[in-house]
DODO-921751 format. One record per residue: x, y, z of N, C-alpha, C in turn; residue in three letters. Coordinates in pm, whole numbers, plus 50000, padded with zeros to 5 digits. Example, Ala and Ser with C-alpha at 12.3 -4.5 7.8 and 13.67 -1.06 7.14 Angstrom:
# DODO-921751
513194943150780512304955050780513204967050780ALA
512854977550708513674989450714512905000350787SER
# end
This chain:
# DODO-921751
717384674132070716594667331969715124671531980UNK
714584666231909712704672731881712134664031863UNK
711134659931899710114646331874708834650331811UNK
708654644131704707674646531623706234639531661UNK
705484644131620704224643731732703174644231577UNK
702384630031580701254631031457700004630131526UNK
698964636531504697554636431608696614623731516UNK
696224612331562695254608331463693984609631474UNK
693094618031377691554619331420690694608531352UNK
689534610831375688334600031313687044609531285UNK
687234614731177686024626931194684994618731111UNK
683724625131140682864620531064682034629530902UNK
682614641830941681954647430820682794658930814UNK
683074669330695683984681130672684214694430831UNK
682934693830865682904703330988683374697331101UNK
683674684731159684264681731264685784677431193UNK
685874675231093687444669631073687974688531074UNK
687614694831010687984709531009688374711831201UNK
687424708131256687304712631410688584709431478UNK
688324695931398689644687931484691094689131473UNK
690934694331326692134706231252692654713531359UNK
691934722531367691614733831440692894727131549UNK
692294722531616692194716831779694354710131795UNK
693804704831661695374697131668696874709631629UNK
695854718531563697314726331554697374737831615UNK
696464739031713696654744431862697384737031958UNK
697764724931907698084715132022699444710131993UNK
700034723331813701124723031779701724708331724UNK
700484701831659701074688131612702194688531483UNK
703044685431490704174683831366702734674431182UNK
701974669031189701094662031137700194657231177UNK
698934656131067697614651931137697364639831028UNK
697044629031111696464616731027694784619431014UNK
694274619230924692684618130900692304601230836UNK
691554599630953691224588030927689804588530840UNK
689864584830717688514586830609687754575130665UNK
688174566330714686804554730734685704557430742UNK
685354567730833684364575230912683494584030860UNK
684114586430746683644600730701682304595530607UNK
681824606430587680214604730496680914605330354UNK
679854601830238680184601630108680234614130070UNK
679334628130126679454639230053680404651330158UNK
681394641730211682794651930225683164659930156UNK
684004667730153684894674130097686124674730102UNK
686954668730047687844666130060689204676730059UNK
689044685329952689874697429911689534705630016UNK
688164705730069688004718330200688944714530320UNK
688674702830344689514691830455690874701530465UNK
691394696630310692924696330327693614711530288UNK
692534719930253692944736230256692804740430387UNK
692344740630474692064739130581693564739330718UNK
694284737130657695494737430733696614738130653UNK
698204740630696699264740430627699964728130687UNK
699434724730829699934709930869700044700530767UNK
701054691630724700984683030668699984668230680UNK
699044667830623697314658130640698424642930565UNK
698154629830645698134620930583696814614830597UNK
696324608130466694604605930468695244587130476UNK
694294581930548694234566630585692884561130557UNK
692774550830500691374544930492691194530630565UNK
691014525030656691324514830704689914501330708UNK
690284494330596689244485230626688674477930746UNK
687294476230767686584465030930688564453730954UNK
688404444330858689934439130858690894440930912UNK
691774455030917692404465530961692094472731069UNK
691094466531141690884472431272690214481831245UNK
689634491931149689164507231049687874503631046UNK
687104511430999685654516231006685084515530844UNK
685634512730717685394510030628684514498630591UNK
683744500730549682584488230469682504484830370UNK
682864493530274682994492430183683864482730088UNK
684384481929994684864470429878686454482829870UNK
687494469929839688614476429868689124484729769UNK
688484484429640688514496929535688024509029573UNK
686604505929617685874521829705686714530029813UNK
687574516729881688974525629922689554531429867UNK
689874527429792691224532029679690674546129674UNK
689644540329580689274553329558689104566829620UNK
688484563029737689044576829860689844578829867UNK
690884571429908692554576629899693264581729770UNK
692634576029660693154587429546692554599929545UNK
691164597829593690414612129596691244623229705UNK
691694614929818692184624029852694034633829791UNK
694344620529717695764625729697695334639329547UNK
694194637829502693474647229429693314660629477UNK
693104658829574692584672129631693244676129751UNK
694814670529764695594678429822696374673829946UNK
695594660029977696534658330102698024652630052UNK
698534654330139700274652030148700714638030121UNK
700224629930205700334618930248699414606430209UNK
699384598830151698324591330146699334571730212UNK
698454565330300698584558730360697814544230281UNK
699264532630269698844523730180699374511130277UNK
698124502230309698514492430352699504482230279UNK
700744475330381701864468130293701334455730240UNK
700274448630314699874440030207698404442630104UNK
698724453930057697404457629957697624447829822UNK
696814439329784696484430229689697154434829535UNK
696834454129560697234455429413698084466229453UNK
699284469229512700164478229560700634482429455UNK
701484475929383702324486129290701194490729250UNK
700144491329164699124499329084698914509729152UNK
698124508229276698254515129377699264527629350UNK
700104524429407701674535329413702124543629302UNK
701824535029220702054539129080701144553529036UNK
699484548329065698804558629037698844566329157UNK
699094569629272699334581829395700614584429348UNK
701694577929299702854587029267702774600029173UNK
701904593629061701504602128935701004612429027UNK
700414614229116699164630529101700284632229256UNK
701314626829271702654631429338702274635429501UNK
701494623429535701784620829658702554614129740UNK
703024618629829704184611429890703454597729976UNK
704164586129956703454572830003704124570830194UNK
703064565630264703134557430358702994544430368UNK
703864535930344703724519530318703804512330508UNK
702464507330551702124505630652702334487230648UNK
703034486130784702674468330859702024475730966UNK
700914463631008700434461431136700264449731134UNK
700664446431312700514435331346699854436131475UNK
698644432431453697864431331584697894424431688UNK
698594413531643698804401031773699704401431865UNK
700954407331806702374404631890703904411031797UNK
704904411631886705764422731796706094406031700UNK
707274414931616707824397131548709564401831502UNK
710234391531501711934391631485712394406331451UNK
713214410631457714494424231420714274414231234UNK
714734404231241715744401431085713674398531025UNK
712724397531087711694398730985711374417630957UNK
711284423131082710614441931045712004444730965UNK
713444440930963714224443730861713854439830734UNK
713254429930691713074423930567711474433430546UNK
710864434430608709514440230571710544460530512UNK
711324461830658711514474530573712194478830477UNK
713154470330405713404468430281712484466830171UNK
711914457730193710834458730083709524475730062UNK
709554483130206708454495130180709824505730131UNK
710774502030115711744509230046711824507029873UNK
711434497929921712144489829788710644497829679UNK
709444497729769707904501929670708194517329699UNK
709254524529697708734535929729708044544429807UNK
708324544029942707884545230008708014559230067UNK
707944570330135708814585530178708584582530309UNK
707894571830366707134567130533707764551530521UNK
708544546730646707874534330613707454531430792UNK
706334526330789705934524230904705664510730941UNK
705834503431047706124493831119705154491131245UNK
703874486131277703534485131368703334475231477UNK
703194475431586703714458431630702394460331734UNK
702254445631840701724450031983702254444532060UNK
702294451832179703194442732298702354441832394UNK
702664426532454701974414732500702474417832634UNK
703504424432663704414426932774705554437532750UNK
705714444832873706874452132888708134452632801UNK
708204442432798709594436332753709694437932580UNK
708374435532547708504435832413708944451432360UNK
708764459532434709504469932374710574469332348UNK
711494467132419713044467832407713684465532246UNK
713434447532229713884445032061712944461031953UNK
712194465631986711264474831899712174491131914UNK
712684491732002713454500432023714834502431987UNK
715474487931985716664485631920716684492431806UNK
715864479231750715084482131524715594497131528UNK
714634502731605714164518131573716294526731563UNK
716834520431655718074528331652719084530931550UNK
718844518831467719654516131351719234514031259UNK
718114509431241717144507031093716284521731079UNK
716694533831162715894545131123717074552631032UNK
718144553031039719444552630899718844553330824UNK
718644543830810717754535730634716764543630561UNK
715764550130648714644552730589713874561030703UNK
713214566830614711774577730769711034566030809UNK
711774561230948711024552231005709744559531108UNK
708604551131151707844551231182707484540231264UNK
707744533331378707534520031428707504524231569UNK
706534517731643706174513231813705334499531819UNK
704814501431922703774489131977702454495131982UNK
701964488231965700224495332001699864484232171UNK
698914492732231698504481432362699024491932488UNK
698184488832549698804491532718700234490232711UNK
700434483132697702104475932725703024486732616UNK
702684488632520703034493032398703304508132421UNK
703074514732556702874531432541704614534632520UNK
705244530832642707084530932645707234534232461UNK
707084521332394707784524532231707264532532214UNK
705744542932204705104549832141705774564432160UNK
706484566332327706534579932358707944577032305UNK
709254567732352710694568432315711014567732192UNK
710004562732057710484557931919711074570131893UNK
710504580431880711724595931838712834598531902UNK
712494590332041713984592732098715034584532023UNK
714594575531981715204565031914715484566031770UNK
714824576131692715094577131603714264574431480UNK
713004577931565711524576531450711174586031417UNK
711164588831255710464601931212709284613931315UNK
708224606431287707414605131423706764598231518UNK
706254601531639705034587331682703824598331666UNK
702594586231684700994586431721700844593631848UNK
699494602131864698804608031942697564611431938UNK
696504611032038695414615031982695204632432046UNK
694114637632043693764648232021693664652832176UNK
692644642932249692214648232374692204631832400UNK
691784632132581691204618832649690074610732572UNK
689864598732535688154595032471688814597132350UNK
689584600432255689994598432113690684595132045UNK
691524579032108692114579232067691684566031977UNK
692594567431839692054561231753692784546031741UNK
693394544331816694264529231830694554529031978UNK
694634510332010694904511232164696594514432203UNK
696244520432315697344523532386698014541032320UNK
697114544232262697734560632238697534568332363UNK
698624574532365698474585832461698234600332377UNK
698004608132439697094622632444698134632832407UNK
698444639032331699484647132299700114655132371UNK
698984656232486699164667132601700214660432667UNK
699944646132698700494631832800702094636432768UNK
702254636932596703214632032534704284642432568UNK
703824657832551704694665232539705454667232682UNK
704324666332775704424667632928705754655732966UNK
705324642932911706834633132948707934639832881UNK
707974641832774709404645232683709804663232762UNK
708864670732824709364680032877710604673533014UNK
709904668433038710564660933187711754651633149UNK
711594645533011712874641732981714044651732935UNK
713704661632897714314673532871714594669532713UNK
713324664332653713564665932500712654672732440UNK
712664683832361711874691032274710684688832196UNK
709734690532241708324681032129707804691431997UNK
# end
């Protein structure tokens, strides 16, 4: 089997997200998340995403969302359509966005493929609730559906790992734990049957807690004797 490996960066302007390009597909990432929060107003967006043949999913993540955004949640939008404009693959839509179908509707049109995102920052929650959540990012169209939890403890991996064995059938799942505790789901979810997991670039970058380093990642799954 092969474990898919997504790098997430946080660039701040066209020449370091390019860099970080660079960096991640030296480092042979299957996908690169670009996190727009960060970025200045006179980006470039089309340079960004010519810039590689890696498949780019662009994320905008409001202060709310744990993200670096200040802005008003249309001025989001609007980046994220700007980006599905100018080429990225992927555009990343939080599951409780206020105006989702519209949303979806207009990134479907200019035929970007959707990522319909849960996070839950506090704690994981039931098998029969992330089942009902992933029905419904099916149900909006989704080509991602991603699932995020945090674990409070060890243990909470296990039920997160189950999900992942049989509810990845269904759909390109995407689900771990975020947190110290949370690394176990992050590196096994592909073993389990997740499209891909999270990674950051180098030590110092990673853009959510509890990511490990791609380097970390490939180095365990060598030793497990699974393919990264």
């Amino acid at each position: 089997m092969t474990a898919r490996i997504c790098i997430s960066i946080l660039p701040k302007n066209s020449s370091q997200a390019i860099d970080l390009i660079r960096k991640a597909e030296e480092a042979k990432a299957n996908f690169i998340e670009i996190r727009l929060d960060c970025l200045n107003e006179s980006v470039s967006l089309k340079e960004i995403a010519e810039s590689t043949k890696i498949p780019l999913i662009a994320t905008n993540k409001l202060e709310r969302e744990n993200g670096y955004f200040y802005g008003s949640e249309i001025q989001r939008d609007q980046t994220l359509i700007n980006a599905a404009k100018n080429g990225f693959k992927y555009i990343d839509i939080d599951f409780y966005h206020k105006k989702r179908v519209n949303m979806i509707a207009e990134l479907t049109a200019l035929d970007a493929k959707l990522v319909v995102s849960y996070h839950n920052y506090e704690k994981i929650i039931s098998v029969s609730a992330m089942e009902k959540i992933l029905d419904e990012q099916i149900s909006l169209g989704a080509e991602i559906c991603k699932i995020v939890l945090t674990a409070n403890q060890l243990e909470d991996n296990l039920p997160i790992l189950s999900f992942i064995s049989f509810a990845s059938a269904k759909a390109k799942l995407v689900c771990f734990c975020m947190g110290e505790q949370g690394k176990i789901s992050r590196l096994l979810a592909p073993v389990f049957g997740a499209f891909f997991t999270f990674a950051s670039l180098e030590p110092g970058s990673q853009t959510a807690k509890g990511q490990m380093t791609i380097s970390e990642m490939k180095t365990a799954y060598s030793l497990l004797g699974i393919k990264p």
